[in-house]
C-alpha positions, 0 to 999 in steps of 0.5 A: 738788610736792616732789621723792621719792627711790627705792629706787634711792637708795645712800646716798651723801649727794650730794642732801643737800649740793645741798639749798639750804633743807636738806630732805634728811636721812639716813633709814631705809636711804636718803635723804628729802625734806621735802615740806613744806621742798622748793621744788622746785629740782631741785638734788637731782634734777640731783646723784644720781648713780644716778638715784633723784630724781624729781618725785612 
């Protein structure tokens, strides 16, 4: 189950450098994740400094 960013997300770009198969981008106001690309590594999750990734 791939991982989800929150409304809590700043923007700041940290999760998108961590991303080992590139599954986050820039989106509409904060950052996404690819469901389809995310192998669920939790690299993004252990990097967000505000908290906003969880696992769906």
């Amino acid at each position: 189950m791939a991982h989800v960013i929150s409304d809590e997300c700043v923007s700041c770009g940290t999760c998108e450098g961590e991303c080992p198969v590139g599954a986050i981008s820039e989106g509409d106001g904060k950052y996404e994740i690819d469901a389809d690309a995310c192998v669920d590594c939790g690299a993004c999750e252990a990097a967000c400094p505000t908290g906003a990734i969880s696992e769906a």
